[in-house]
NUTORNU-881536 format. One record per residue: residue in three letters; x, y, z of N, C-alpha, C in turn. Coordinates in pm, whole numbers, plus 50000, padded with zeros to 5 digits. Example, Ala and Ser with C-alpha at 12.3 -4.5 7.8 and 13.67 -1.06 7.14 Angstrom:
<sites>
ALA513194943150780512304955050780513204967050780SER512854977550708513674989450714512905000350787
</sites>
This chain:
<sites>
UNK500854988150000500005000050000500895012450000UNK500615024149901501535033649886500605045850007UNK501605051150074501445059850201502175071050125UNK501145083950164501675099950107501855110550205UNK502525113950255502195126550367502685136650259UNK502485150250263502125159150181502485174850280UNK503015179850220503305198950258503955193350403UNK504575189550432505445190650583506245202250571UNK506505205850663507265219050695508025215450859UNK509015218250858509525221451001509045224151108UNK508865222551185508825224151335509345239251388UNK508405245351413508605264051429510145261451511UNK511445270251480512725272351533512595284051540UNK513765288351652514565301351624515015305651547UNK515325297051445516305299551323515565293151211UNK516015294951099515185290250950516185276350892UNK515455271450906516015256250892516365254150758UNK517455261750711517735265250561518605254550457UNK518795244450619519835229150535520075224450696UNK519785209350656520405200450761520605187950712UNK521645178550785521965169150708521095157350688UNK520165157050780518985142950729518235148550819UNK516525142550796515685142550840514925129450991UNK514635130551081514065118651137512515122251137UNK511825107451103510545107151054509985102151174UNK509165108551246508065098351340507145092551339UNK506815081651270505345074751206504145071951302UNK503265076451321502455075151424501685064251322UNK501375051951366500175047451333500255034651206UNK501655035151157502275026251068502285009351169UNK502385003651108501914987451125503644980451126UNK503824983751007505474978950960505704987850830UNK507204985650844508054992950731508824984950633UNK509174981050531509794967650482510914973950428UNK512204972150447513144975350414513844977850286UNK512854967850188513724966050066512124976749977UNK511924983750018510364990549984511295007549990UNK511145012449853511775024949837511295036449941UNK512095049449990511345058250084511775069249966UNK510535078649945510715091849788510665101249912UNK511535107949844511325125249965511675133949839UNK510685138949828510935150649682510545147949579UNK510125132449549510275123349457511695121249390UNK512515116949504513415113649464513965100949573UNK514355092049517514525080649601515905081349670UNK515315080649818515925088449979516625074150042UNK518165076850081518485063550130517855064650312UNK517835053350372517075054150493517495045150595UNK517245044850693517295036950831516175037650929UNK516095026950964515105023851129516005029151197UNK515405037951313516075038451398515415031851548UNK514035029651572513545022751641512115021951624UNK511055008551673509805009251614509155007951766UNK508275012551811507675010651927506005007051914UNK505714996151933504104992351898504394999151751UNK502975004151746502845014451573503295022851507UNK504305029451623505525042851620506655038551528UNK506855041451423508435037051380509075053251343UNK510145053251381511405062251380512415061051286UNK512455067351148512945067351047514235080251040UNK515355073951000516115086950978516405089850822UNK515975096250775516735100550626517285112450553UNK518385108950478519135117350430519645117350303UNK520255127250288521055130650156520505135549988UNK518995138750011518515149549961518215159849962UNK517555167049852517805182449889515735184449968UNK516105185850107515065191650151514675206750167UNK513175206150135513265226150104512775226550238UNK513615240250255513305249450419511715249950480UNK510955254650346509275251050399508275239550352UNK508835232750255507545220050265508235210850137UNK507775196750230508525183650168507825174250149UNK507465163650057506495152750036507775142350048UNK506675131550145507185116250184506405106250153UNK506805098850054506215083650013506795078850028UNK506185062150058506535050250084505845042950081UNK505675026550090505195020350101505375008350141UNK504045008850247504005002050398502854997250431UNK502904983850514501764977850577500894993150639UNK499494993450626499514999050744497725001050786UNK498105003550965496645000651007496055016050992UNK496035024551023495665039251037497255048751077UNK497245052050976498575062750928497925078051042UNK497715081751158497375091551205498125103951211UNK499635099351219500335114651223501785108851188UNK502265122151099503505125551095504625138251173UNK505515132151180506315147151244507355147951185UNK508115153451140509395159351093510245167051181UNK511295159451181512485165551243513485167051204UNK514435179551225516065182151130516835176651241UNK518035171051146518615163651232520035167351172UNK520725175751264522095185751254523275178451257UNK524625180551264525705175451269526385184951360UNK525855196251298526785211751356525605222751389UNK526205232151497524965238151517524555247351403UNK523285245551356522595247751236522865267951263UNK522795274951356523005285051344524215295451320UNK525295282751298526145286651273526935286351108UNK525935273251062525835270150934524615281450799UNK523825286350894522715294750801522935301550755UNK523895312650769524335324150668522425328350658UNK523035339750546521805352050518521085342150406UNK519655338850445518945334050376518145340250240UNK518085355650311516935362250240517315371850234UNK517085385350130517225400250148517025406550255UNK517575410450342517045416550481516975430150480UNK515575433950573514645447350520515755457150557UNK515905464150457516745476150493516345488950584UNK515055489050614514325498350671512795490550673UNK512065501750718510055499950692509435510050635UNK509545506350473509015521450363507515516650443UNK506905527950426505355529850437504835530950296UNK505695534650153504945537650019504325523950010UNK503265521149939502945508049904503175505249801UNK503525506249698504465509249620506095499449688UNK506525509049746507755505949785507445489249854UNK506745490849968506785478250034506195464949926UNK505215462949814504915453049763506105449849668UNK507125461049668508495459849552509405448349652UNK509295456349812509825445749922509585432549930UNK508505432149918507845414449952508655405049834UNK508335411349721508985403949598510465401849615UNK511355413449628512775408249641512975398749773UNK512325401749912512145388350018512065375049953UNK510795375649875510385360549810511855352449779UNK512905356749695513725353549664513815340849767UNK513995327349655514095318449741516265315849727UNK516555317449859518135322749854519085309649931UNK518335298049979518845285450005519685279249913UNK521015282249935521685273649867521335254949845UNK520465253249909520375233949951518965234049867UNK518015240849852517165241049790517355240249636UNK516385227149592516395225749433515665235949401UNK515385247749439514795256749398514775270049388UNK516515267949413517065284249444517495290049359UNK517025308249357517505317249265516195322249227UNK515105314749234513885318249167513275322649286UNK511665325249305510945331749375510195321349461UNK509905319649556508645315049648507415321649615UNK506955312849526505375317549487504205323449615UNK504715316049738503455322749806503975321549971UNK503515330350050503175326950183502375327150294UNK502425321550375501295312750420501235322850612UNK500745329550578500745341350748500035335450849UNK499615323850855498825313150941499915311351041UNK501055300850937502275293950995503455301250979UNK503465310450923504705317650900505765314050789UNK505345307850721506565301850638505475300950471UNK507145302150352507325300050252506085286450249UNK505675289350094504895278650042505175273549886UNK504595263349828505115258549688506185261449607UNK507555266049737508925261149608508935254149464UNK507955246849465508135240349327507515245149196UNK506555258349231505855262549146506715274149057UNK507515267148973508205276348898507815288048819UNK506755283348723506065295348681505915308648729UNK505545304448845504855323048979505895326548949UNK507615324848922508835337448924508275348248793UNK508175342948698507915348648569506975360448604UNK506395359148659505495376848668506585390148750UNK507065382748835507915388448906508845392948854UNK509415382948782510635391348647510335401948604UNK509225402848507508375411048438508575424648498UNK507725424448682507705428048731509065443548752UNK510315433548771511455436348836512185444848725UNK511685439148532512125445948438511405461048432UNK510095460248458509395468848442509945484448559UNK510495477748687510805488148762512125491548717UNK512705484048653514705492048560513825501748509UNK512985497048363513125507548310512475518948362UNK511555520048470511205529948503512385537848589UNK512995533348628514115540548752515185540548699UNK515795534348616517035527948560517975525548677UNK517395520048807518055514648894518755496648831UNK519935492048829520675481548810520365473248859UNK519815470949004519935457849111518495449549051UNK517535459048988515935457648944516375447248833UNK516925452848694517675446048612518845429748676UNK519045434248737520615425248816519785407748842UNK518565413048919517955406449014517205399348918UNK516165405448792515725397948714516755391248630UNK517945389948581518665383948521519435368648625UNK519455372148635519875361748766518765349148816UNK517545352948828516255342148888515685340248747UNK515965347348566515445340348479516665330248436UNK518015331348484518415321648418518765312948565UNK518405311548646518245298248745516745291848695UNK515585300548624514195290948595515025286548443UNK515875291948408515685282748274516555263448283UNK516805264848452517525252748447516075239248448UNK515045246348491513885234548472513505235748333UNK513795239048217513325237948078514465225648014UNK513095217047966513315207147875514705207047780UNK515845203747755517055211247660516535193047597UNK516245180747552516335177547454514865169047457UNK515025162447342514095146647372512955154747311UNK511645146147333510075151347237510065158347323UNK510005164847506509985175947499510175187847542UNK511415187947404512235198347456511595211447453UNK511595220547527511265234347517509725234447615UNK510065226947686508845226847816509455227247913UNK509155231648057509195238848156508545227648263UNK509425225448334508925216748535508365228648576UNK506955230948573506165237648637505795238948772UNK505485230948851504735227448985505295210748938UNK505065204149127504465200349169503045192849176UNK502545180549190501525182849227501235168749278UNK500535167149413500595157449467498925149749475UNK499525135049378498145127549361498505114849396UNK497865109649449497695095449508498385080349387UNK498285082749262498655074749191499945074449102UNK500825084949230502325087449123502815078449228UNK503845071449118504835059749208505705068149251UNK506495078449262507365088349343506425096649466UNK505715097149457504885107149596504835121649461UNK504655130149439504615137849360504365135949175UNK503825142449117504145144848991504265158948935UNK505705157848891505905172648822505545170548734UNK505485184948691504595185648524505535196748433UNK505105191948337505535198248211504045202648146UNK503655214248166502165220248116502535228648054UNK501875233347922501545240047806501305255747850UNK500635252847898499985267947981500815277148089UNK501275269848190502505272048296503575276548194UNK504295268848136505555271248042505215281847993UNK504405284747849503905297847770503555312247912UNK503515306648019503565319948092505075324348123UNK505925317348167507035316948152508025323148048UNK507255318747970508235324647790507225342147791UNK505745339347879505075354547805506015365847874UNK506125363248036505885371148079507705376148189UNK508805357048136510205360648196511215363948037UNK510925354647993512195354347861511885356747742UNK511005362647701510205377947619510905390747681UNK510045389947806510685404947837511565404347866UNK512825393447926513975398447909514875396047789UNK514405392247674515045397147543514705408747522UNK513725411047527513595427347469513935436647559UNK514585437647696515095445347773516865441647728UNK517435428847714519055425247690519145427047580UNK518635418547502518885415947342519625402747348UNK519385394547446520345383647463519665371447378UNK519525364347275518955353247210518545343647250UNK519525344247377518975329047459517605328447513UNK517085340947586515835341947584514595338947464UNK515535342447359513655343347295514085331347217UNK515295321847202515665309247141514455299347231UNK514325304447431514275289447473512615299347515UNK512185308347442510255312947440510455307147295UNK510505305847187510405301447082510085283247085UNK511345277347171511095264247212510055258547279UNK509205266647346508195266247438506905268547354UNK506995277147214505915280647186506015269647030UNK507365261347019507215247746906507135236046962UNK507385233247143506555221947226505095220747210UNK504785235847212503295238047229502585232047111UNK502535240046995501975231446894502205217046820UNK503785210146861504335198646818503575191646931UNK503295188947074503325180947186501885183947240UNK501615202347272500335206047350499205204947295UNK498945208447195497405207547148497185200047020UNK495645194947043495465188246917495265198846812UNK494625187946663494775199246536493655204046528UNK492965212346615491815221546650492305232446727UNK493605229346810493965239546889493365238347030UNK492995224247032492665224747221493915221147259UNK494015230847400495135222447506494875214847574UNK496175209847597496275191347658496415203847815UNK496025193547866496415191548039497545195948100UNK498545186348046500335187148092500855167848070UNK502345167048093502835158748067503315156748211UNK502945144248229503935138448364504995132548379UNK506005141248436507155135448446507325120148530UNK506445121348625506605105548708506115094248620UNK505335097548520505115082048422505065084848319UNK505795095148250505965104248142504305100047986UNK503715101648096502645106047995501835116747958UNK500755123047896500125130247845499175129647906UNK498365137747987497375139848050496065153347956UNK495335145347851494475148947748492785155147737UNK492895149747871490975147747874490345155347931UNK491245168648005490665173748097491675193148095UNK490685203748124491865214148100491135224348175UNK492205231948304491435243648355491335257848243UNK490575263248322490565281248217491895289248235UNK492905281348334493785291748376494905286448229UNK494175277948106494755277847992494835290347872UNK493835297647927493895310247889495355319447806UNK496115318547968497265324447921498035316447861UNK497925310247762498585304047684498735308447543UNK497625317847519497555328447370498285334347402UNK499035341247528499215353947521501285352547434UNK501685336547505502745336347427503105338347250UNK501775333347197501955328947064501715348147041UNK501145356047117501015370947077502625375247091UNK503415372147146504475379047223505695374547116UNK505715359547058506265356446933506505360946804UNK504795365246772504565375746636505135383246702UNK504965390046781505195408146788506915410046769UNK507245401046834509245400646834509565392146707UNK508895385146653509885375946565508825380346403UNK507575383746399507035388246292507295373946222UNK506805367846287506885350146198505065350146221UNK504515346946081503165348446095502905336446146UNK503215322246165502995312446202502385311346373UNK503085320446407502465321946564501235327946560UNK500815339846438499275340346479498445331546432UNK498945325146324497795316446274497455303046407UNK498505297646510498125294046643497515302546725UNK497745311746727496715323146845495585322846780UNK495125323246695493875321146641493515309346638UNK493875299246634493395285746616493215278446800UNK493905287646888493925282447014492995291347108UNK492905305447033491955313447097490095310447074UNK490435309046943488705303046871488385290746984UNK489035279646989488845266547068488815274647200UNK489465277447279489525284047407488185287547443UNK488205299447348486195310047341484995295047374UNK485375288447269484265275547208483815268847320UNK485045269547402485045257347488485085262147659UNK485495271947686484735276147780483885294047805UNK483785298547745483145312947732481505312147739UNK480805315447831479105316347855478835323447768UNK477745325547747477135332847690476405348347798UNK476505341247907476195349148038477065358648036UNK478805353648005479705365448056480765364548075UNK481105345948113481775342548201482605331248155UNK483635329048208484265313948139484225307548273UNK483865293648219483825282948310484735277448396UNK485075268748480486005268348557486905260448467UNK486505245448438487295230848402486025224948228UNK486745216948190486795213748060486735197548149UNK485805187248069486375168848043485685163548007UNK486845156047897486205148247830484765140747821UNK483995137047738483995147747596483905160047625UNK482635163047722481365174447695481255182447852UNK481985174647923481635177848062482315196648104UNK481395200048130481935213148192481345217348375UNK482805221848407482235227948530482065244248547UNK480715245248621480455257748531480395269448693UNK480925264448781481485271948900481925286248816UNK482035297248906482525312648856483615307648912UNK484755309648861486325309448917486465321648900UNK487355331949031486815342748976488375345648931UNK489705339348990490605341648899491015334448765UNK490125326048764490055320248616489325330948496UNK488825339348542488345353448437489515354848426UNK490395364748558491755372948521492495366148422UNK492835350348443494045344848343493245343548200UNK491605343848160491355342948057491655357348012UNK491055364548073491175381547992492885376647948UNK493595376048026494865376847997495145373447884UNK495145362747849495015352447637493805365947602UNK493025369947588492065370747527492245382147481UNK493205393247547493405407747516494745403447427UNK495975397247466496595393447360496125389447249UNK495305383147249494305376247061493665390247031UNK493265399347092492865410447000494065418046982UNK494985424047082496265429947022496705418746884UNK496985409046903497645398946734496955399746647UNK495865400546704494755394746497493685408746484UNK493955419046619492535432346585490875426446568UNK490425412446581489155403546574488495411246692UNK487425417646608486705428946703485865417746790UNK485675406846741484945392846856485735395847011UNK487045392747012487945390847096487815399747200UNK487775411047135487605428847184486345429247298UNK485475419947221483925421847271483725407347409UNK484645398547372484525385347431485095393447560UNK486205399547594487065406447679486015414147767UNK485375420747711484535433247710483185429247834UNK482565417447761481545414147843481845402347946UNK482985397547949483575392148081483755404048184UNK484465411548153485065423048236483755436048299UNK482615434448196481105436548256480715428148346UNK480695419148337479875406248416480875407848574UNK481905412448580482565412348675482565426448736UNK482585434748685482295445448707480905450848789UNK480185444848753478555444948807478755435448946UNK479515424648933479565421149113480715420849131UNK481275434049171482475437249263481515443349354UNK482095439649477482175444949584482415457649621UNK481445465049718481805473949737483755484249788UNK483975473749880485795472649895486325474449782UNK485475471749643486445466549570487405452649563UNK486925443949634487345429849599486125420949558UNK486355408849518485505398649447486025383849500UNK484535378749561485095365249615486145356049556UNK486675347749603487255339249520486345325949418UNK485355322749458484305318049379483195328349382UNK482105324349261480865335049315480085328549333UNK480235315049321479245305449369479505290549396UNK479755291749523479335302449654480575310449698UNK480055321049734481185329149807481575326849888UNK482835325349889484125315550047485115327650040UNK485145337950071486075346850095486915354849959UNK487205367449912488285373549851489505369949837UNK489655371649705490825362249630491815376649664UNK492575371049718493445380549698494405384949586UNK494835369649516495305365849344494585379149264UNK493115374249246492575372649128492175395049104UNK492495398349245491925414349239492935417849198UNK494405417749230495345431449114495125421748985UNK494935412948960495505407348816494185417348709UNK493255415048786491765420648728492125437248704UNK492705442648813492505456948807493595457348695UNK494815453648662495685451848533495205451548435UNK494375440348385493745442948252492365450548216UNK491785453848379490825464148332491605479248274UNK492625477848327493275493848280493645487048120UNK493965482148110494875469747982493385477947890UNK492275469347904491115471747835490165489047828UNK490575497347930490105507247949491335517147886UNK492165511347838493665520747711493315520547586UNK492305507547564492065498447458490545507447380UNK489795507747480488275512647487487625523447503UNK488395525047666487495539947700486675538447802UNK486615528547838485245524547899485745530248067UNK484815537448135485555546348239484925536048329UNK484055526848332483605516848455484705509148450UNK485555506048352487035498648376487335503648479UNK487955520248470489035525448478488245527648668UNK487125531048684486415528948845486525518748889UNK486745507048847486565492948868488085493248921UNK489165494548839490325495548882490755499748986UNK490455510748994490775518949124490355515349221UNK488695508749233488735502949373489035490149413UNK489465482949345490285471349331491765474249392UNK492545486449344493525490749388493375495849554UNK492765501749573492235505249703492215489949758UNK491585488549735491725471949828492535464549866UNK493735465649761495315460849774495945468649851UNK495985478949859496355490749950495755487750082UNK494535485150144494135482950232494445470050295UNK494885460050206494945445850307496375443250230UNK497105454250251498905449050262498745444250381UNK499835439150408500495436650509501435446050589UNK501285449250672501955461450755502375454150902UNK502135442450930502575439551077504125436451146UNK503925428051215505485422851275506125414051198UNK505765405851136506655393651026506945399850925UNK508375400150912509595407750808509195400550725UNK508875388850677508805383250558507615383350481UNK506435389250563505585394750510504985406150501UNK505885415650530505645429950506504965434350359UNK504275443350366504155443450188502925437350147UNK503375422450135502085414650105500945417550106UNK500355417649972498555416949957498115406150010UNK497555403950124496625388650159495325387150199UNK494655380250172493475374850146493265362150248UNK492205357650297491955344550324490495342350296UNK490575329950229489655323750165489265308750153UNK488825300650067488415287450083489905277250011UNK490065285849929491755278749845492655282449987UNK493225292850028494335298250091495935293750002UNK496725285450045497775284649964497685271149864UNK496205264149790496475256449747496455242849761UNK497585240649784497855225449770498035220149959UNK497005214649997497005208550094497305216250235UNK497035234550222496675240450321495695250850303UNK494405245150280493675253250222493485262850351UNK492345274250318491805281350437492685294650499UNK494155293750480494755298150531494715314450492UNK495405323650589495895338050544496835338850451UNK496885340850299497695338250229498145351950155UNK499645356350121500215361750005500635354049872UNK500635357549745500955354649660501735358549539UNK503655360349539504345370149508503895372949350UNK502825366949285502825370349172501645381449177UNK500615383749287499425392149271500155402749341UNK501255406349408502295416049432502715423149322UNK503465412949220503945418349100502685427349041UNK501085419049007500345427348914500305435648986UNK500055442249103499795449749201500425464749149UNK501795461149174503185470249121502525471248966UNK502255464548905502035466648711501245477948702UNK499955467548808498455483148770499035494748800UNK499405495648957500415506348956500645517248835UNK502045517048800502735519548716501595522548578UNK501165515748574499675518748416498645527048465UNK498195528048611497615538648634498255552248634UNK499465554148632500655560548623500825566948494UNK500745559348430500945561248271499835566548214UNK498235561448258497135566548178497055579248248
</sites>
């Protein structure tokens, strides 16, 4: 029987448990352990020892992978009667506080601009663990419940942040803005595919399901990647001029049509690295942003071949989840099945593809498809200016899904005219402004957070959550309210 424990994190310290040399496991509730039965920590196969079993208690020590500072998946497989609890413990050689060095950017002061402080949260994110398979890039989110970093593995979330970090050079022509994005896009380009069928895809996330023989399955997704190429190594070719960027967005956007979609232009799911297959039958709306690469291709490379895919992936997209009400649906499966829940940040990532397909092809449809989503949402915002995270039923304000919204309402109100955008925006912005983060935890200063029915995701739902990529749009609208 395969056994999963899922998001472990450390045991609250004095210090940030930034590397230690093995882990000891406390099994509450395990039956037996069989020796010659693999133990995955990371999904990666972990050498191990008993160290003692008491009745149902067994005491595991393991080592010599790379464990991340805030959350680790453990499989195995084991007899067992009722699996009730796990505990995790670091298990030192040397005193660990003498080994930690500077983990993170440390606050140089406490700006009050908000502005300034959501610029803070983002350079914090920096995930700066040398022992971490995941360093150089960003910590997609954190979790103000427990205090600690969440989904290291979600590579994608850096890419807005880049964007982000390019966007403040050129406004300041400060270096470290530039420095900082050059540096965390070429540590994400070490998870891109370099050969085989498929090359020019991206280890996205994580994601933990009961039927991967490693405890995890990373993915290689269509959608994740093309955000990656839209929104890190786009803009930093066209800020360097360096080739390597728009060589390995080019690779991402000839995975896509060779590997991602069929010859209609639907997207696939993602590819699993733990049993390297194709996952076909099923696709969220947050596939959306997946036009916006094939827009970002034409515009730099003037190869018409990329719009004739933005059109062929945007038409299917519309077809397949767009109401007629207003709204795009949550999930897509096979054949016919739709779930027709309001996701309310599944709008933001559709507008996102959908304003790119009218910037590429000018299809006054696109213009209008944009148009009456961004009505339909507009009519139930909240007075605050935020919008649940579902609308049916309402389980709390997304904290994600409000700067991304107030971004392309300005995006669409540059486009239009339409001044209920440009009101819509603003109190959306107000709202981000109001639920920063201003308290005692340095690492979440800054932070826009929300708590809601998701919170961080994957196996801590509920929680008080930041999310360094709704930081970044945060800083974007910013700056575009700035500009209009």
């Amino acid at each position: 029987m395969r056994c999963e424990l899922t998001n472990l994190f450390f045991p609250a310290l004095k210090f940030d448990p930034v590397h230690c040399d093995s882990i000891v496991l406390l099994i509450k509730g395990a039956n037996k352990f069989d020796l010659n039965k693999e133990l995955f920590v990371n999904g990666k196969s972990t050498p191990f020892s008993i160290l003692k079993q008491t009745g149902p208690d067994l005491w595991l020590l393991a080592g010599k992978e790379p464990f991340e500072p805030w959350e680790n998946v453990v499989a195995f497989e084991a007899g067992v009667n009722r699996l009730s609890e796990l505990r995790i413990y670091p298990s030192f050689k040397k005193d660990p506080r003498k080994l930690q060095g500077p983990d993170r950017h440390p606050l140089t002061g406490r700006p009050t601009e908000s502005k300034t402080l959501a610029l803070q949260f983002i350079k914090n994110s920096l995930n700066s663990s040398k022992h971490s398979s995941f360093s150089g890039i960003f910590y997609p989110a954190y979790d103000l419940d427990h205090h600690t970093y969440r989904l290291p593995s979600w590579t994608w979330c850096s890419a807005e942040a880049i964007k982000d970090l390019l966007e403040e050079y050129r406004i300041s022509s400060e270096k470290p803005f530039l420095s900082l994005a050059e540096s965390s896009t070429q540590n994400l380009l070490k998870f891109q595919v370099k050969d085989g069928e498929e090359q020019g895809g991206f280890m996205v996330r994580w994601d933990y399901w009961e039927d991967s023989p490693i405890g995890i399955v990373p993915w290689l997704a269509p959608n994740d990647s093309a955000f990656i190429g839209s929104y890190a190594l786009l803009p930093m070719y066209v800020e360097t001029g360096n080739k390597v960027y728009l060589e390995s967005a080019i690779q991402i956007g000839e995975w896509i049509i060779r590997r991602g979609i069929d010859q209609n232009g639907r997207i696939y799911g993602g590819f699993r690295l733990d049993t390297k297959t194709w996952e076909k039958d099923w696709l969220y709306v947050d596939a959306g942003f997946t036009m916006t690469i094939f827009y970002g291709l034409w515009k730099v490379t003037h190869d018409e071949r990329w719009r004739h895919y933005l059109r062929l992936i945007t038409e299917d997209f519309i077809n397949r989840f767009f109401s007629p009400k207003g709204y795009f649906y949550a999930r897509w499966e096979s054949p016919n099945f739709l779930r027709k829940i309001i996701f309310t940040r599944g709008q933001a990532w559709a507008l996102d593809g959908i304003i790119a397909a009218y910037l590429g092809l000018k299809d006054p449809r696109y213009i209008e498809t944009a148009l009456h989503c961004s009505r339909f949402l507009t009519d139930r915002q909240k007075q605050d200016g935020s919008w649940n995270y579902h609308r049916n039923p309402p389980v709390g304000p997304c904290s994600k899904a409000i700067p991304i919204l107030a971004y392309h309402f300005l995006r669409l109100y540059r486009i239009c005219g339409d001044k209920s955008l440009y009101q819509a925006a603003r109190r959306s912005l107000d709202w981000c402004e109001k639920n920063q983060y201003r308290g005692s935890d340095p690492r979440a200063l800054g932070g826009i957070h929300g708590q809601n029915e998701e919170g961080c995701i994957v196996g801590v739902r509920g929680v008080d959550n930041i999310f360094t990529y709704a930081n970044a749009y945060y800083v974007m609208a910013l700056n575009l309210w700035n500009e209009i």
